[in-house]
N, C-alpha and C positions, 0 to 999 in steps of 0.2 A: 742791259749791256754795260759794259766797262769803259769808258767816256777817258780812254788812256794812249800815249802814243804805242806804247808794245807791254805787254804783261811780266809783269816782274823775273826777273830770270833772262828772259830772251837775249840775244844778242842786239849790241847796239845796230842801229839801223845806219846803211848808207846816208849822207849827208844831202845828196841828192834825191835818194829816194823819200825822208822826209817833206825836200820842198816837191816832188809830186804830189802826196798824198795832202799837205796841205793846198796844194793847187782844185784838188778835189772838193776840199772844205770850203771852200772858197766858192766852188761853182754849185756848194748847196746841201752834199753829201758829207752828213756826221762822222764823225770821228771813232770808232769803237774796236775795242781789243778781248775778241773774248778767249775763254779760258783755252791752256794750251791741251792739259788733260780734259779728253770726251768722251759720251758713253760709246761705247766701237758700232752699239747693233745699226745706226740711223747708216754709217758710211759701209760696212756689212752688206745689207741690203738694197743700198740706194747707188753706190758708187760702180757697180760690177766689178768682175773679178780683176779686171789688170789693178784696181786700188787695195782688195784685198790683200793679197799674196804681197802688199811693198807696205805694209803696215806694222808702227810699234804697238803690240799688245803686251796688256797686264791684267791684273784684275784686283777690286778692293776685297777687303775680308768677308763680304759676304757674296763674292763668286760671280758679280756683276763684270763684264769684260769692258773694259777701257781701254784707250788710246793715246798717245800722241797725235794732236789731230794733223791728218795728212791734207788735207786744205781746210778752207777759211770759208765757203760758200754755206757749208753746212751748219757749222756752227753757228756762223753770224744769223742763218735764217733762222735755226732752231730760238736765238735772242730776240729776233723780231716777233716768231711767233709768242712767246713770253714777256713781250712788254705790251705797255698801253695803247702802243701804236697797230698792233694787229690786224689787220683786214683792211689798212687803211696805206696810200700812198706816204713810202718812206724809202728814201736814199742813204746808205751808208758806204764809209772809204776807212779801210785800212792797212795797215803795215805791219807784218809778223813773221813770225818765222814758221814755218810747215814743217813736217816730219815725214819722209819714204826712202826705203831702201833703192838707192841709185845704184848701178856698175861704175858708172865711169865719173860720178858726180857725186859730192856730200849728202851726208841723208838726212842734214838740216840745212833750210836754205829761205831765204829772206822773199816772200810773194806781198806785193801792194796788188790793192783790184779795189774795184767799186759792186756792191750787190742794189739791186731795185728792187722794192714791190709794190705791185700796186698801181703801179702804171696801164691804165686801160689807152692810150695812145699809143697800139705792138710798132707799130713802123717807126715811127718818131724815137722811141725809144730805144729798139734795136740800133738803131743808125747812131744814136748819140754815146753809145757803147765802142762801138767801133772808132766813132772819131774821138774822145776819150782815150782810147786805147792806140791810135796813131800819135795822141799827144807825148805817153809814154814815152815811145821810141825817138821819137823826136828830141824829149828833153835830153835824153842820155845821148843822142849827138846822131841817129837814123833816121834820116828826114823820108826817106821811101824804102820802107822796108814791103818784103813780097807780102801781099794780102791774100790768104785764102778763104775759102766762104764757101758753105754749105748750109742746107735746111733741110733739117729733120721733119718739119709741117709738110714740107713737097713731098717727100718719099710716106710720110701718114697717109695725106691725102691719097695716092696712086694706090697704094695698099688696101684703102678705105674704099673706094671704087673697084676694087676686084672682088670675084667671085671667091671668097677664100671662107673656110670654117673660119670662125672667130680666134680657134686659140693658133690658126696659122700663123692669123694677121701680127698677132701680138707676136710669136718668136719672129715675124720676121721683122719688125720695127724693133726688138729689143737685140735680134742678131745687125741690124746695120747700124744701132748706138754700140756695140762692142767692137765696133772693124773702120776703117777708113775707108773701105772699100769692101764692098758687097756681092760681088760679082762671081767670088770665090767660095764664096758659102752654098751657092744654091744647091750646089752637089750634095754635098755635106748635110743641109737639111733634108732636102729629099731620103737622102741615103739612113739619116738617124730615125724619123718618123717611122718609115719601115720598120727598124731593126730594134725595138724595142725588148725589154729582159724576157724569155719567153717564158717565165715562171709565171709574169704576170698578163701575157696575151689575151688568158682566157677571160680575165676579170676586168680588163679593157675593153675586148671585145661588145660582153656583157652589158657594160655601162654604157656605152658609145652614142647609141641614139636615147637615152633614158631622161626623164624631167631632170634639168639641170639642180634645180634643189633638194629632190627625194634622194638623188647619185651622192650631191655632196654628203646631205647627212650619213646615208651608209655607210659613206667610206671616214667619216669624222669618225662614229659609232666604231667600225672597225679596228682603226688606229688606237683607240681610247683602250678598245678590251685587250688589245696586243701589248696595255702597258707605254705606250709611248706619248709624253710629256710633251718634248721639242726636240731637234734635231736641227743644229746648225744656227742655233737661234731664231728656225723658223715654228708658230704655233702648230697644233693640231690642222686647225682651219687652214693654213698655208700649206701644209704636205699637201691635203686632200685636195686644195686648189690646182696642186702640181701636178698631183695625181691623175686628177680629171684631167687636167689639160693633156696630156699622152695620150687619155683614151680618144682624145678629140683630133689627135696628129695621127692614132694609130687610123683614124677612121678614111682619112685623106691620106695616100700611102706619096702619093709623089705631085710635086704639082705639074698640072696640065701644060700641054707645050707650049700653049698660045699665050696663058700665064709668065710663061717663064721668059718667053721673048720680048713680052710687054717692061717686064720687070730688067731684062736687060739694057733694052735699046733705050728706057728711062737711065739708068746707070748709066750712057756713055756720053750725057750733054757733058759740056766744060764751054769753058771762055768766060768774058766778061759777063756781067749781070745782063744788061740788055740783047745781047747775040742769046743769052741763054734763056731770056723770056720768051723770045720770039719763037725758038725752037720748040722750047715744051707747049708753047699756047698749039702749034701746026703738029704736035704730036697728039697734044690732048682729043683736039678737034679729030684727026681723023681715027684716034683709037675709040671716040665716042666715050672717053674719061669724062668726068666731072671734077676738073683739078681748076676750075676759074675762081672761087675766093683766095685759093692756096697761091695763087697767081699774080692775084689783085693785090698780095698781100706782099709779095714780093716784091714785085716795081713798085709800089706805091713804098717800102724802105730803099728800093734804088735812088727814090728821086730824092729823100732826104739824105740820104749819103750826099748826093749833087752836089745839097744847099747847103750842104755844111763846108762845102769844100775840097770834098774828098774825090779824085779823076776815077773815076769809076771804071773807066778801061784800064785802070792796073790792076783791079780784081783779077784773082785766078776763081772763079765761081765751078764749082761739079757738084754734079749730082748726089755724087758716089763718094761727098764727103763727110768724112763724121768723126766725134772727138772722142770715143768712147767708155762714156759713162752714161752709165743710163736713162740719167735723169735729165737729159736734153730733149725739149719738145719741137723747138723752132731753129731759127736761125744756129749758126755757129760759127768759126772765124778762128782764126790763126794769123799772126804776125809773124816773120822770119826772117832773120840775114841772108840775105840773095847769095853775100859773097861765103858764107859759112858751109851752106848745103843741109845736112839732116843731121845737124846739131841741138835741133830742139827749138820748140816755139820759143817766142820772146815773151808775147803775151799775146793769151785766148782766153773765149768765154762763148755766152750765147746764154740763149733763150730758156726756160725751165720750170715751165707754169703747172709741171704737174707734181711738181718736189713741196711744196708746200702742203696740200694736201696729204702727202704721203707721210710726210714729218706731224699730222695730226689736226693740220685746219680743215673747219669743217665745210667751207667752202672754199672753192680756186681762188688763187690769190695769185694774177700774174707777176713775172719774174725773168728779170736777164742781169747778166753780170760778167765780171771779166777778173782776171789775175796775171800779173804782169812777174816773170822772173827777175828779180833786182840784181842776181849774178850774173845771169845770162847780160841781162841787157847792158851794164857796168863793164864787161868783158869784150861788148858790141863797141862800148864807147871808145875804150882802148886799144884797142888792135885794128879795127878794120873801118869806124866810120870816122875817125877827125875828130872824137866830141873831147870836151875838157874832161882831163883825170883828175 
């Protein structure tokens, strides 16, 4: 990693956003700037589509696709997996500049945030993210900004106790990290799982109850002789992976109704953290779920929110919230100006223990983090909360 305040080229960084990010150094988390040009496939495949589609690509001479990287989460982890410190508890904090096509906002723009790994204490940790990231808003002059909070591990969990084929369960964890809300999809799934290209029905059909490793190789074998390399940047093995998984949605054409109402009536908790433990533990209990570690695991970061100091009745907590990008396993969070409205987070983050693995370690390496906008919150300090300019 790059042991620098911002990478050469960048823009100078706000003056204040500085003394945050050394505020951070301070409470332990190193300092590193990694490069601004990235290889595209990790955020490609890891970020979903809404990161796609607002991405600078290029490529070098030998037809490798790179980036301007659109956040710092990725990169910085791809460093940690490449240094000495790998599989091992490490804190990093930096200041840079990100790259995405905005409408209404620059398509360069200055993000501070902290990444973790390695922290096997998930509640202690999560919660120290959070009040970290209240600190932000605070410096820049928002002493109570609105808190929103969701957890991707509740809606795992609930998922993981239903009756569902396997490759359900995954579109339907990887459709409520795409959406803020979940509620709206179920149609939509139902309705695609049916309607598959009917070119390929028959050969869905075929495979659908078939040994899950004899199907894959056929269908790897097949693509191979048809000539086809990669598509999309995904391998051979990844098509056919995608491939099966249809045959495995064709096989389940809509989900059951008693499924469906489980899955909503989880969707409509909201409130503070504690009104919303109490409700899912009196839901769990009488759906006969098994959602009590996922539970445990939530009040048990309630209470360190507590001791940090953080009034835990101004959480806005829902079920049916989520930041969408893929790679969120647990918790998740959003800061916001009350008095602004849906101007855009200040700063978010959350939980991500399964992006590591994914970026190429060969065992899980827990992970949360957060990235705070330094215009957005600079324009907070200015206009609407009191802070010094």
């Amino acid at each position: 990693m790059t042991d620098a305040a911002t990478t050469p080229g960048e823009t100078a960084p706000d003056a204040r956003a500085d003394a945050l990010v050394a505020s951070y150094e301070r409470a332990g988390y190193a300092r590193v700037a990694p490069a601004m040009l990235q290889p595209a496939e990790p955020f490609l495949d890891l970020s979903g589509e809404d990161i796609r589609k607002r991405m600078f690509l290029t490529a070098d001479p030998q037809g490798r696709e790179l980036c301007l990287r659109p956040d710092l989460t990725i990169p910085v982890s791809c460093d940690y997996l490449a240094s000495p410190l790998a599989g091992r508890a490490a804190g990093y904090c930096y200041l840079g500049a990100v790259f995405r096509h905005r409408s209404q906002e620059p398509s360069e723009f200055l993000q501070a945030g902290i990444e973790s790994f390695g922290r096997t204490d998930v509640a202690a940790a999560d919660a120290e993210m959070l009040a970290l990231g209240l600190e932000a808003t605070a410096h820049f002059g928002l002493a109570a900004p609105e808190i929103r909070l969701g957890d991707v591990g509740l809606f795992a969990a609930l998922i993981a106790a239903l009756d569902l084929a396997p490759a359900w369960k995954r579109r339907l964890i990887k459709d409520f990290n795409r959406k803020s809300s979940l509620a709206h999809d179920l149609d939509r799934l139902a309705i695609g799982a049916s309607h598959a290209r009917p070119e390929y029905q028959g050969v869905l059909a075929a495979l659908a109850g078939s040994d899950p490793k004899a199907a894959h190789a056929l269908v790897t074998d097949l693509i191979s002789i048809a000539g086809i390399s990669a598509v999309g940047g995904r391998s051979v093995g990844e098509i056919a992976d995608r491939f099966l998984e249809q045959a495995a949605l064709g096989a389940q054409t809509s989900l059951p109704r008693e499924t469906r109402a489980l899955i909503e009536k989880f969707l409509s908790f909201a409130g503070d953290p504690d009104e919303a433990a109490a409700e899912l533990r009196a839901f769990a209990r009488d759906a006969k779920l098994a959602l009590g570690p996922a539970l445990d695991l939530f009040e048990s970061r309630t209470g360190f929110l507590a001791a940090r100091g953080v009034d835990v009745r101004r959480i806005r907590f829902s079920t049916a919230f989520g930041r969408g990008l893929d790679y969120y396993t647990g918790f998740v969070f959003e800061l916001h100006n009350p008095s602004v409205g849906a101007a855009g987070q200040l700063v978010a983050g959350g939980r991500y223990d399964g992006l590591l693995t994914r970026l190429g370690s060969r065992a899980p390496i827990p992970a949360v983090g957060f990235a705070a906008w330094i215009e957005r919150l600079a324009a907070c300090g200015v206009k609407t909360c009191g802070g010094a300019t």
